[in-house]
C-alpha positions in Angstrom: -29.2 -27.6 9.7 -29.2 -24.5 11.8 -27.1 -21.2 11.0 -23.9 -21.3 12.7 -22.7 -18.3 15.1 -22.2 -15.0 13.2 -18.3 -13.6 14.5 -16.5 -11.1 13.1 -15.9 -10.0 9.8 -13.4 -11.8 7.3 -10.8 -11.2 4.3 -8.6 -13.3 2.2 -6.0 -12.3 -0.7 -6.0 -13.5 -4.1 -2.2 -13.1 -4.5 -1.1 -15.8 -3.4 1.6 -17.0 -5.6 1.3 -20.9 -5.3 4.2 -23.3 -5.4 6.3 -24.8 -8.6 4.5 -27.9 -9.7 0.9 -27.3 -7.8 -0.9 -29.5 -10.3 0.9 -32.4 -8.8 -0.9 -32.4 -5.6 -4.6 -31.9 -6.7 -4.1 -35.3 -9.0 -6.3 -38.8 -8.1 -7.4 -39.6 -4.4 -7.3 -36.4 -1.7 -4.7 -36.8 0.8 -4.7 -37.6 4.6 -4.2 -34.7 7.0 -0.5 -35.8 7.4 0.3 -37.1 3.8 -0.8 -33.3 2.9 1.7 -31.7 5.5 4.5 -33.7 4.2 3.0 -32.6 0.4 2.7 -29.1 1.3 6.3 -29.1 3.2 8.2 -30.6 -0.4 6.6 -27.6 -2.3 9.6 -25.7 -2.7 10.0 -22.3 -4.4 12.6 -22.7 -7.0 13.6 -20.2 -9.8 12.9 -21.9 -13.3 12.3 -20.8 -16.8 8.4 -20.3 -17.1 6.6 -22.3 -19.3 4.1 -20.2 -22.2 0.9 -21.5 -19.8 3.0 -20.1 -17.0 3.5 -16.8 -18.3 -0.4 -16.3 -19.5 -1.3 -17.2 -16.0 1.0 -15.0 -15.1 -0.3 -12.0 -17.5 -3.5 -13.0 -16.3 -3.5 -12.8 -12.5 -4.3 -16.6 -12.5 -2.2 -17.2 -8.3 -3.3 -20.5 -6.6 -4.4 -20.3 -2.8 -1.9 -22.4 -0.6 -3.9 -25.2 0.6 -3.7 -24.5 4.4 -5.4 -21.4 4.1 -8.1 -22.8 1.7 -9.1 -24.8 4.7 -8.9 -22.3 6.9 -11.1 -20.0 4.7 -13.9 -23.2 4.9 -14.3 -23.0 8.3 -14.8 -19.3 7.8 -17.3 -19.6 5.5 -19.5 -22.6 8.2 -19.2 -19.8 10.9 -20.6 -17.4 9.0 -23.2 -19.5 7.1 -23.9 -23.0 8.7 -22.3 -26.1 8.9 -22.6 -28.7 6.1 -24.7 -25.5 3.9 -25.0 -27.9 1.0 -27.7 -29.5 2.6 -29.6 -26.7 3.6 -30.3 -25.6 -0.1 -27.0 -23.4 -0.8 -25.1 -23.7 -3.8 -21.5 -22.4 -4.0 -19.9 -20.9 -7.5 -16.1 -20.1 -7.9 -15.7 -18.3 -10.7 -12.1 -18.2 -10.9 -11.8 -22.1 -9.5 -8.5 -22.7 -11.4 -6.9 -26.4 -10.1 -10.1 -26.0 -7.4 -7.8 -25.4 -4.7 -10.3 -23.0 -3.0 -12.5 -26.8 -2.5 -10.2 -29.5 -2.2 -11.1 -29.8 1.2 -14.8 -30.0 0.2 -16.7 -33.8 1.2 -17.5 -35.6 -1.9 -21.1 -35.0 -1.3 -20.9 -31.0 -1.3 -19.9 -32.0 -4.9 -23.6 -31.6 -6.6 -23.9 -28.2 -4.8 -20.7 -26.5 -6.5 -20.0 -25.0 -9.7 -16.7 -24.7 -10.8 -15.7 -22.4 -13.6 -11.9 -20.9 -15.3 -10.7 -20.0 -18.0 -7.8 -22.7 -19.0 -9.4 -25.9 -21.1 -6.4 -27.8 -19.2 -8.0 -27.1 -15.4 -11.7 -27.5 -16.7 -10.7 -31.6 -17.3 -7.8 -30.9 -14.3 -11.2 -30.4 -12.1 -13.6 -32.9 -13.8 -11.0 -35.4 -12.5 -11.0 -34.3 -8.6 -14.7 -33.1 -8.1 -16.6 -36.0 -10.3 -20.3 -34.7 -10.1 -19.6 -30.8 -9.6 -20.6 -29.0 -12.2 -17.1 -28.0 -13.9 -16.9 -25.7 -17.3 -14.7 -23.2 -18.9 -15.7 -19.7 -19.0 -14.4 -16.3 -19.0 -16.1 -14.2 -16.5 -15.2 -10.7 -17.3 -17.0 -11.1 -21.1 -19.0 -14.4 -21.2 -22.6 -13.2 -20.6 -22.0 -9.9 -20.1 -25.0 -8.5 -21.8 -27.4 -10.7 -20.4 -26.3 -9.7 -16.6 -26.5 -6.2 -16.9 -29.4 -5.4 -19.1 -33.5 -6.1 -18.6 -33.6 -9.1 -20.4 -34.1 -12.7 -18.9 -31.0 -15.2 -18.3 -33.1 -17.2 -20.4 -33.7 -14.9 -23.5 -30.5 -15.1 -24.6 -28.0 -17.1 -25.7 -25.7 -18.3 -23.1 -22.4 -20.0 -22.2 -23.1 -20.8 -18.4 -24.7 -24.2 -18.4 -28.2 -24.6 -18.0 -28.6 -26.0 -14.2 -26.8 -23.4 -13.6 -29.1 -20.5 -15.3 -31.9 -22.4 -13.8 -30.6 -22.0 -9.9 -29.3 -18.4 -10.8 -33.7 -18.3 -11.6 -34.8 -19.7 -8.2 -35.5 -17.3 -5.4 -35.1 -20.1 -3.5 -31.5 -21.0 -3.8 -29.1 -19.4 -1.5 -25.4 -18.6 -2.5 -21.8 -18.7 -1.7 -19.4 -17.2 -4.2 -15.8 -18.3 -2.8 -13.2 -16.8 -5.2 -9.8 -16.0 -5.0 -10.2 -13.5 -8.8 -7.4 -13.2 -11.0 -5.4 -9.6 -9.7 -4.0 -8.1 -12.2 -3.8 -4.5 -13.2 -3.5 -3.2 -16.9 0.0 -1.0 -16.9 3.1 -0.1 -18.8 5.0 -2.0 -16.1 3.1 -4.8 -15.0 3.7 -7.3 -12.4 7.3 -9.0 -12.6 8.4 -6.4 -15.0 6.2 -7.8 -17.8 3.7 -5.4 -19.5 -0.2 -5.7 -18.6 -1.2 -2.4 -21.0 -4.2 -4.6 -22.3 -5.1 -7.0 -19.5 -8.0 -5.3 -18.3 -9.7 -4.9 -21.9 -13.2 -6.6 -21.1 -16.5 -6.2 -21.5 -16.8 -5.2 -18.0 -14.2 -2.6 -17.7 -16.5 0.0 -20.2 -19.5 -0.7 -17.7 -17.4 0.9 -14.7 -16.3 3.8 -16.7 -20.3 4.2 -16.9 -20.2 4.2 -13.2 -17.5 7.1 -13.1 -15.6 4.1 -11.2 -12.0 5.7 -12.5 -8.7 3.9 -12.2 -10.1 0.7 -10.1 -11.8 -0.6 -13.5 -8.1 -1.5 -14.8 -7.8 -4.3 -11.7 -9.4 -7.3 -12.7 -10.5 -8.3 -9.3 -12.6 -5.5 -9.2 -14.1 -6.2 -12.2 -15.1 -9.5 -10.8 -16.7 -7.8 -7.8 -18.5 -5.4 -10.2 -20.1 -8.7 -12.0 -20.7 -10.3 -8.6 -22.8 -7.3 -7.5 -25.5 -7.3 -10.6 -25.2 -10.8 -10.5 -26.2 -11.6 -7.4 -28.3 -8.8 -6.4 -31.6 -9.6 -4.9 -30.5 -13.1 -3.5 -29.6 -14.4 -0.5 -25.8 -14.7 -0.9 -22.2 -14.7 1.1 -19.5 -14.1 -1.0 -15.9 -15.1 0.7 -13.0 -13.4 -1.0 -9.3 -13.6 -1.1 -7.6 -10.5 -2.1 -6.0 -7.6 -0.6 -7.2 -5.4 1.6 -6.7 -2.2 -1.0 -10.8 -2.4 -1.8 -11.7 -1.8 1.9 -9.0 0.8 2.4 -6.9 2.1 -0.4 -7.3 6.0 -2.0 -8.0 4.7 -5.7 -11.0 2.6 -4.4 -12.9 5.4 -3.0 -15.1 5.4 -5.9 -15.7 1.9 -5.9 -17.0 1.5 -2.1 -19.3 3.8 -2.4 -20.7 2.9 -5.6 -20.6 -1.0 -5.7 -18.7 -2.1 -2.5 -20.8 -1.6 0.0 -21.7 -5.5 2.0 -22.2 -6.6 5.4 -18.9 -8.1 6.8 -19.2 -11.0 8.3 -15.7 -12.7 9.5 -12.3 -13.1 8.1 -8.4 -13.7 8.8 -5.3 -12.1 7.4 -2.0 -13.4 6.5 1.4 -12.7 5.2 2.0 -12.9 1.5 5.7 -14.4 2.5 3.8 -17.4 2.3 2.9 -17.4 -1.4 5.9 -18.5 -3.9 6.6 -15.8 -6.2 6.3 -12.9 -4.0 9.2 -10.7 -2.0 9.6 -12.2 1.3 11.7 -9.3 1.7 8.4 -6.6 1.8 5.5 -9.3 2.8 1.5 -7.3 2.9 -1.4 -8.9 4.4 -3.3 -11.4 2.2 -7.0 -11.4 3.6 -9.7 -13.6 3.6 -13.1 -11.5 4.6 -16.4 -13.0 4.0 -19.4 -10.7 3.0 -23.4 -11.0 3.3 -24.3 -9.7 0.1 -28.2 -8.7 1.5 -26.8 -6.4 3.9 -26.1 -2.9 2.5 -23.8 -0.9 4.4 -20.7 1.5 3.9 -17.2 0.1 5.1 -16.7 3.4 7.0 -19.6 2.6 8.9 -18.4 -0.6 9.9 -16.0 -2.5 12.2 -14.0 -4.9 10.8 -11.8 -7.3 13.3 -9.9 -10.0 11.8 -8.3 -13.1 13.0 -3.9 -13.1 12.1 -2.7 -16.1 11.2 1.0 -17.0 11.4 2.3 -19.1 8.5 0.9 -22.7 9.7 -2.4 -20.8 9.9 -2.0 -20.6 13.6 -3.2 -17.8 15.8 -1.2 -14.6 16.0 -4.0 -12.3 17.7 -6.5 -9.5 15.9 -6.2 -7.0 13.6 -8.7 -4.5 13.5 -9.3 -3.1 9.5 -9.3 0.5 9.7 -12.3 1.5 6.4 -12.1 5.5 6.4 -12.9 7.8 3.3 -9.8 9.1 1.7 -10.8 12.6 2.8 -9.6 11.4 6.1 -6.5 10.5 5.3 -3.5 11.9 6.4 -2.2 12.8 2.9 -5.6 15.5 2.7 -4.3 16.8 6.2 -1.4 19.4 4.6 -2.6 22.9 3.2 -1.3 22.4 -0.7 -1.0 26.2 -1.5 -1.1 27.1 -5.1 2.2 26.3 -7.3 2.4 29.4 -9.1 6.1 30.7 -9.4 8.7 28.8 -11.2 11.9 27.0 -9.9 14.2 24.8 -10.6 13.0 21.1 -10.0 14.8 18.9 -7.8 15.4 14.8 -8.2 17.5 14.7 -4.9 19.1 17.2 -2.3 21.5 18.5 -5.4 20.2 16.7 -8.5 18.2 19.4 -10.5 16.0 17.8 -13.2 14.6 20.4 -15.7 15.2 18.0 -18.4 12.4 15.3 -17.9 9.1 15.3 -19.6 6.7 15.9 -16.4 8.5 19.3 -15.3 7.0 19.9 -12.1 8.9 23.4 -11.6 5.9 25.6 -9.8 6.4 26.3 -5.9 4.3 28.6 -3.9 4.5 31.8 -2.7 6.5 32.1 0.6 8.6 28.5 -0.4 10.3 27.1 2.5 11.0 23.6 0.7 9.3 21.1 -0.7 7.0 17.8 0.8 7.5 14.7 -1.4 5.1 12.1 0.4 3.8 9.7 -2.5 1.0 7.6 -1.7 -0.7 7.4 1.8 -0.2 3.7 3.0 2.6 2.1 5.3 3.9 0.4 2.4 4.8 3.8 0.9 6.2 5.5 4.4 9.8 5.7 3.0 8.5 7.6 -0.1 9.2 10.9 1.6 11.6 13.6 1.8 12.3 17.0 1.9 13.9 19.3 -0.9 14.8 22.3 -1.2 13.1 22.8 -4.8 9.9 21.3 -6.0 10.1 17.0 -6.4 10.1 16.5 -10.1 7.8 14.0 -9.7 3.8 13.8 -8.7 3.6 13.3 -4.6 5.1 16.7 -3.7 3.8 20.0 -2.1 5.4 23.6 -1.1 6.0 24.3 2.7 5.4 27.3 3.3 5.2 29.2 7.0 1.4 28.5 7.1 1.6 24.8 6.9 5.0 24.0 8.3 4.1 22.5 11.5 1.7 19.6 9.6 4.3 19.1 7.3 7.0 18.0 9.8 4.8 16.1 11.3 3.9 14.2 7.8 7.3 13.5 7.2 8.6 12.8 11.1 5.9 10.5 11.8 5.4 8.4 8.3 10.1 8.2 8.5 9.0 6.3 12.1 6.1 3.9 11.8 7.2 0.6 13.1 6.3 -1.0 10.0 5.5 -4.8 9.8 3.5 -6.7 7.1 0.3 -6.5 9.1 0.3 -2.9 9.1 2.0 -2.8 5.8 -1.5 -1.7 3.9 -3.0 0.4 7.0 -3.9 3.9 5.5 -2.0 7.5 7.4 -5.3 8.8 9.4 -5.3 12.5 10.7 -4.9 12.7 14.3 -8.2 12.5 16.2 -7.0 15.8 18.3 -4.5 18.7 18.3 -1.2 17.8 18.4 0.2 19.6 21.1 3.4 21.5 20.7 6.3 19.2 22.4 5.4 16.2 19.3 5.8 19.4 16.9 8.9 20.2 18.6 9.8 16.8 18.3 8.9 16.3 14.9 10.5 19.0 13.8 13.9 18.4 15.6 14.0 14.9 14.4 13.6 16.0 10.3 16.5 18.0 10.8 18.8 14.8 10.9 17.1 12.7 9.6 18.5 11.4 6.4 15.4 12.3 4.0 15.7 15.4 5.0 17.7 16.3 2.0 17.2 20.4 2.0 20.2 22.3 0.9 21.8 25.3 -0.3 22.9 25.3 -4.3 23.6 29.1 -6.2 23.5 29.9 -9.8 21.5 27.1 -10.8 20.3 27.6 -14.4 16.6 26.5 -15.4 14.9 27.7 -18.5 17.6 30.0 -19.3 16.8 31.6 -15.8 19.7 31.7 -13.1 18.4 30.5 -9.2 19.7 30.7 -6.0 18.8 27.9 -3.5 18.0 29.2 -0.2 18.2 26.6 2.8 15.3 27.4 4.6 15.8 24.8 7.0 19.5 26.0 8.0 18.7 25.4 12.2 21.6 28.0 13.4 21.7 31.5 14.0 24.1 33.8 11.7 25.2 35.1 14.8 26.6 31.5 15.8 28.2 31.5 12.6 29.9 34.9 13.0 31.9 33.0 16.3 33.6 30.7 14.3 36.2 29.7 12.7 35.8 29.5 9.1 38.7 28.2 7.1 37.4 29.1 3.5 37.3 32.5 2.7 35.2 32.5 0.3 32.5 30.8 2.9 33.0 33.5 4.8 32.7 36.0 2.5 29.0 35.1 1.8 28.4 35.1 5.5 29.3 38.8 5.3 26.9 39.6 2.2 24.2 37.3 3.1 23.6 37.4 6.5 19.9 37.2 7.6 18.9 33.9 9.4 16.8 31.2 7.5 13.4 30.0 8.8 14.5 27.1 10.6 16.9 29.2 12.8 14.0 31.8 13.6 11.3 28.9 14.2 13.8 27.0 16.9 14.4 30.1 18.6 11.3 30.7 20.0 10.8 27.2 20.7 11.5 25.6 24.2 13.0 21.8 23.6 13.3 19.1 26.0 16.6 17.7 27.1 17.0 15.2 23.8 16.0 17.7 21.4 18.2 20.4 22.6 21.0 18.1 23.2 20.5 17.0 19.4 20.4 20.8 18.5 23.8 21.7 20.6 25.3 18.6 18.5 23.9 19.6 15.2 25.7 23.4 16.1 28.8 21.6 16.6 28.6 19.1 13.8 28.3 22.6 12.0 31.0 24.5 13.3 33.6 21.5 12.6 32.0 21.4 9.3 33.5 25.1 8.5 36.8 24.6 10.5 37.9 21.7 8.5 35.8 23.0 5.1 39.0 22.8 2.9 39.8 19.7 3.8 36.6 18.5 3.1 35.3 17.0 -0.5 32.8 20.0 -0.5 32.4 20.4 -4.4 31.4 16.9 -5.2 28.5 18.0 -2.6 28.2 21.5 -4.4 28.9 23.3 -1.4 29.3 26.9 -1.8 27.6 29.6 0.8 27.2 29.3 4.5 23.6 28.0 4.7 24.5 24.6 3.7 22.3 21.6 4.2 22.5 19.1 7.0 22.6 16.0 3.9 25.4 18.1 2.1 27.6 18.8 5.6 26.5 15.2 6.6 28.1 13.3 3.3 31.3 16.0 4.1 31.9 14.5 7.1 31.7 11.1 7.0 33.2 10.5 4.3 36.4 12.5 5.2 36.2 10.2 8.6 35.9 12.9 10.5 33.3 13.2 13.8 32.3 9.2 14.0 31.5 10.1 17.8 29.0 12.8 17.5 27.3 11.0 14.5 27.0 7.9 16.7 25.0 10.2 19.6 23.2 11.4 17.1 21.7 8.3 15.7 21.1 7.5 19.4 19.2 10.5 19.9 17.2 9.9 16.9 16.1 6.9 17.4 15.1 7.9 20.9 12.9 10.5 19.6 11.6 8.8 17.0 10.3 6.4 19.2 8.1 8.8 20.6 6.9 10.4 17.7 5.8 7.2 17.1 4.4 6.6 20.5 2.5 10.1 20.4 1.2 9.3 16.8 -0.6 5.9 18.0 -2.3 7.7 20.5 -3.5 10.5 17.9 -4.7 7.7 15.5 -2.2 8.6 12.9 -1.2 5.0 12.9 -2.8 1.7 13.6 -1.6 -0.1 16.7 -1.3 -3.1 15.2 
């Protein structure tokens, strides 16, 4: 048979939680088209107690690929290889086969061509039963044969558990392959996945071989692992591998490393889906599951690639294209900011009025010229909300000091990551730097919009003690001018008293001065000034200690809390989420067009 029509390039996701009771579909004869709908529609996703298997598939990674995306993937794979390949001298290993839910839509005569191998006794027979003549045997991939892959010596110098038809295509040049795997993804961690701990999962013969590489944190995932195998393996043969998984080897910071040391295929084709399909997993925050298929022969960098994908709705239907976006991390947005050297001490900061000296990583260094602090963990849509602003340094890892010299990038970190329209097929796209200059009305914009938004937690606390030191918290990003202040009517005296010993305007104030807004930003400002000004009118009548409220430079998240929960300005709030949400839509607008953020 001919080679079918190369398209695009292809990914599929191992997570896929299956359904309660998937054994009971892959039993004797294969079902019709329709008595599989009306199988796969009773699959329901019920809480029970786990059984021990269910747990050490659990522990494992072990997730079974829903059926109608197993077929989906087959069609994939005949685009990108050729129709009926088992006749045109390919044979097709899953290493990680499970129940063999990858080929249950396989013809009975493919059979001969596949081998099937997992690590569970119980699905070696489970599979002898559905694919009678496949060749079907239990073995553990990361540690079976090891030695014999990745040293000089012949397959067939050692002794081996892979059986021996097997060793004796893996020996002929002329065989071609198809490795179609959905590997095991689980990562070795204190908390592990579903609260349970995975400290020791990773522990395999392979993981020490990517610590030779200088392959870092991605050796603890077992999918990667599998990938690292699949790469010696198969190296030097004509070979396709089609992989569910997630999309974080194409894209994600941590797998740097590993694309340009291992990673690095031809793509091919593939689709995307939403994990909300998988039982197990939190409809609630769905990620794109991807099926991309690979030519193994080709050797190419991600980056250098373009990588279009079919989206599939949940009956594996058509939803459009999704173009996967490979940069190197030193594009991303997150290496964008300035980090100036932490090098004086000051209280650290959990929240807007939270100080935290007392936890074991003290994080209590800010740089010279502090405005207040970035906290922007991670670097992917899925993190976006894992971002504020704090007038202290973050306790935490994720955090840098503003300072004058690289305010304007960090507004427009936090402004535009608080406003992606996030869905779950942009839900792993990586935070790019824009393409060009921002031009000044999106900083304006950006800027404007922190001050109200609700991460923008920046505030004004005094004597706050921190290794026996006593600190006073400057808000930086107070927006009004003392002489605004100075107009007003102040009903605590002893407000007003640090007005009159403490009157020199805060950055913020200074920067919006010079600054010429259009009509929704300096409507917001004028609200924000009288938002204020009621603030100190009605400030003894206000719960102002329970927000540690005590100079005139108080924070917009400390004045904010004051107000509402005294019912007090519900009107001017309301226009002010308006406004927000108004500008924030442009923000967002403005960073599509800089490439900040994916269009789709």
């Amino acid at each position: 048979m001919g080679a079918c029509t190369h398209c695009g390039g292809s990914k599929a996701i191992n997570l896929a939680r299956y359904f309660s009771g998937s054994l009971s579909l892959l039993s004797s004869a294969k079902p019709t088209a329709k008595r599989m709908a009306k199988n796969f529609s009773s699959f329901s996703k019920q809480p029970g107690k786990a059984s021990t298997g269910e747990k050490a598939r659990k522990f494992e990674g072990a997730f079974y690929t829903p059926l109608p995306f197993a077929r989906k993937a087959l069609t994939y794979l005949e685009k990108s290889i050729c129709s009926k390949w088992w006749k045109n001298n390919y044979r097709l290993w899953d290493m990680a086969a499970g129940t063999g839910n990858l080929e249950w839509f396989l013809p009975a005569d493919a059979y001969p061509s596949i081998y099937l191998s997992t690590l569970h006794q119980e699905d070696v027979q489970h599979c002898q039963r559905i694919f009678p003549g496949a060749t079907v045997f239990q073995y553990d991939y990361l540690n079976d044969d090891v030695e014999s892959v990745f040293d000089d010596q012949s397959l067939s110098d050692r002794a081996r558990r892979k059986p021996d038809n097997l060793i004796r295509d893996l020996l002929n040049p002329d065989i071609k392959w198809i490795i179609f795997i959905n590997p095991p993804f689980a990562t070795s961690q204190k908390a592990g996945y579903s609260g349970e701990s995975k400290k020791s999962v990773s522990d395999t013969k392979i993981r020490p071989l990517m610590h030779e590489w200088g392959l870092g944190e991605v050796s603890r995932e077992l999918f990667a692992q599998f990938l690292f195998r699949i790469r010696q393996e198969f190296a030097g043969k004509e070979a396709h591998l089609g992989l569910f998984s997630t999309l974080k080897y194409v894209n994600s910071n941590n797998d740097q490393k590993f694309r340009d040391k291992v990673f690095q295929f031809g793509f091919e084709d593939g689709f995307v889906f939403s994990s909300a399909n998988f039982s197990g997993t939190q409809s609630a925050n769905p990620f794109p599951v991807g099926f991309l298929v690979w030519d193994l022969r080709k050797k190419k960098k991600l980056e250098e690639q373009r990588m279009e994908v079919t989206v599939l709705d949940d009956d594996t239907s058509k939803l459009g294209r999704k173009l996967i976006v490979a940069e190197h991390r030193d594009r991303f947005l997150s290496k964008w900011i300035d980090r100036p050297a932490a090098t004086e001490i000051f209280p650290p900061l959990g929240s807007a009025i939270s100080v935290k000296g007392g936890n074991t990583d003290v994080r209590d260094r800010v740089a010279k010229g502090f405005l207040a602090s970035l906290m922007c963990n991670g670097n992917d849509v899925q993190h976006h909300n894992n971002v504020a602003l704090l007038s202290g340094p973050y306790v935490s890892a994720g955090a840098l000091s503003i300072v004058p010299e690289n305010f304007d990038k960090a507004l427009i970190v936090h402004a535009v990551r608080k406003n992606v329209r996030k869905s779950w097929i942009n839900d792993r796209d990586q935070f790019l730097q824009p393409s060009g200059e921002p031009n000044t009305a999106f900083i304006r914009r950006c800027v404007v919009w922190s001050l109200v938004a609700d991460s923008n937690q920046t505030a004004s606390l005094r004597n706050v003690v921190h290794k026996g030191e006593t600190y006073q918290i400057i808000n930086h990003f107070f927006p009004l001018k003392v002489s605004s202040l100075k107009k007003w009517d102040i009903s605590d005296s002893e407000v007003a008293h640090t007005l009159k010993l403490d009157n020199e305007d805060r950055f913020m104030a200074r920067w919006l001065a010079d600054q010429k807004l259009d009509s929704q930003c300096a409507e917001l400002l004028e609200i924000i000034g009288n938002l204020y000004q009621s603030f100190f009118k009605h400030f003894k009548d206000l719960p102002t200690a329970k927000y540690k409220v005590e100079h005139w430079d108080a924070g917009w998240w400390q004045i904010k809390r004051c107000l509402v929960e005294t019912g007090l300005e519900a009107e001017r709030f309301e226009r002010v989420e308006e406004l927000k949400k108004n500008i924030g839509a442009k923000i967002c607008d403005e960073a599509l067009k800089l490439g900040i953020i994916s269009a789709n």
